[in-house]
C-alpha positions in Angstrom: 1.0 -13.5 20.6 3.1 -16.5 20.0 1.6 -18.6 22.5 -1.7 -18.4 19.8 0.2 -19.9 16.9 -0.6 -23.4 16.1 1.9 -23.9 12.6 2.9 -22.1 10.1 2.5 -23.9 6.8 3.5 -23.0 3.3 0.8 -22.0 0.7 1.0 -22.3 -3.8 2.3 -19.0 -3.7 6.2 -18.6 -3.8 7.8 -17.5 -0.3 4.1 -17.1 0.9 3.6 -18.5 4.7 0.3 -18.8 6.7 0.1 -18.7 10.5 -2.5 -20.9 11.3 -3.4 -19.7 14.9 -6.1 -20.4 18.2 -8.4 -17.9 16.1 -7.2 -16.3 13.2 -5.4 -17.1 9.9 -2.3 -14.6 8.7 -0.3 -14.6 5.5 2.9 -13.2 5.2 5.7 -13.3 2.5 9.0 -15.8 3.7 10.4 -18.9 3.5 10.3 -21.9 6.3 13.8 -22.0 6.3 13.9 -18.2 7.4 12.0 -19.1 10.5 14.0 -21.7 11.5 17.1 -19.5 11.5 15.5 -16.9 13.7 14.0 -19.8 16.0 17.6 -22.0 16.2 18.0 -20.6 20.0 14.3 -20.9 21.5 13.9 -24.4 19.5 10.0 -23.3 20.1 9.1 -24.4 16.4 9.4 -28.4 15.0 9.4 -29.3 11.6 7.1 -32.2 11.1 7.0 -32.2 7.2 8.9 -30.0 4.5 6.2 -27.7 4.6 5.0 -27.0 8.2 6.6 -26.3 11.1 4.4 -26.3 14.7 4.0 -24.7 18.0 5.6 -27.2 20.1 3.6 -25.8 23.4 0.4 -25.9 21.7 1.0 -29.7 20.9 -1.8 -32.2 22.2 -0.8 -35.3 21.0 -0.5 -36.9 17.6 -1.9 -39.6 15.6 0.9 -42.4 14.7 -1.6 -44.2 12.2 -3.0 -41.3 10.3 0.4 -39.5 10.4 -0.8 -36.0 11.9 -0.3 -33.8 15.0 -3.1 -32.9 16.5 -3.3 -29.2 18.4 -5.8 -28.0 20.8 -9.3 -27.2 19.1 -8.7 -30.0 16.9 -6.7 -28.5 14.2 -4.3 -31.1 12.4 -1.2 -31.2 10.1 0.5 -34.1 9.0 4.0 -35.1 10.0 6.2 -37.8 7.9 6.5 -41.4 9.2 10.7 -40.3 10.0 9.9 -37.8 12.2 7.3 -38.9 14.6 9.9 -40.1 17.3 11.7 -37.4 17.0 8.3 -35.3 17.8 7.5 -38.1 20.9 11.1 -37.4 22.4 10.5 -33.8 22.4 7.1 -34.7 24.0 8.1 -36.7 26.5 10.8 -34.0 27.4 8.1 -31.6 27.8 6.4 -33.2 30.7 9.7 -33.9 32.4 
């Protein structure tokens, strides 16, 4: 279920995505930029880096120093210096 992703990141392999997920890892074949399109109305996905974009409800907090996003169970991915207020806006919308 979506609630269980945590990102999706790309991998070496051309058009090649992994899910990275509460307990399981999937790979499938597309493009970050596919995602996006099918996710512009929901706006449940952020795109922290190029190469990653993250379960904005599975979000716990994020490191401003070491540059990453940290999920529940400890799982990390970095995010660029340009878009971390960008991530605490959406954050701080989120607890309303």
């Amino acid at each position: 279920p979506f609630n269980d992703i945590l990102y999706i990141e790309t991998t070496g392999s051309s058009h090649k995505l992994r899910i990275v997920g509460k307990n399981f890892f999937k790979e499938f074949y597309g493009t970050i930029a596919d995602i996006q399109e099918k996710d512009k109305e929901t706006r449940r996905f952020f795109s922290p880096h190029k190469s990653y974009l993250v379960n904005i409800g599975n979000i716990k907090g994020y490191d401003k120093k070491m540059r990453e996003i940290i999920f529940y169970e400890d799982h990390r991915c970095p995010i660029t210096r340009m878009k971390i207020g960008k991530l605490k806006a959406i954050l701080e919308e989120l607890k309303g």
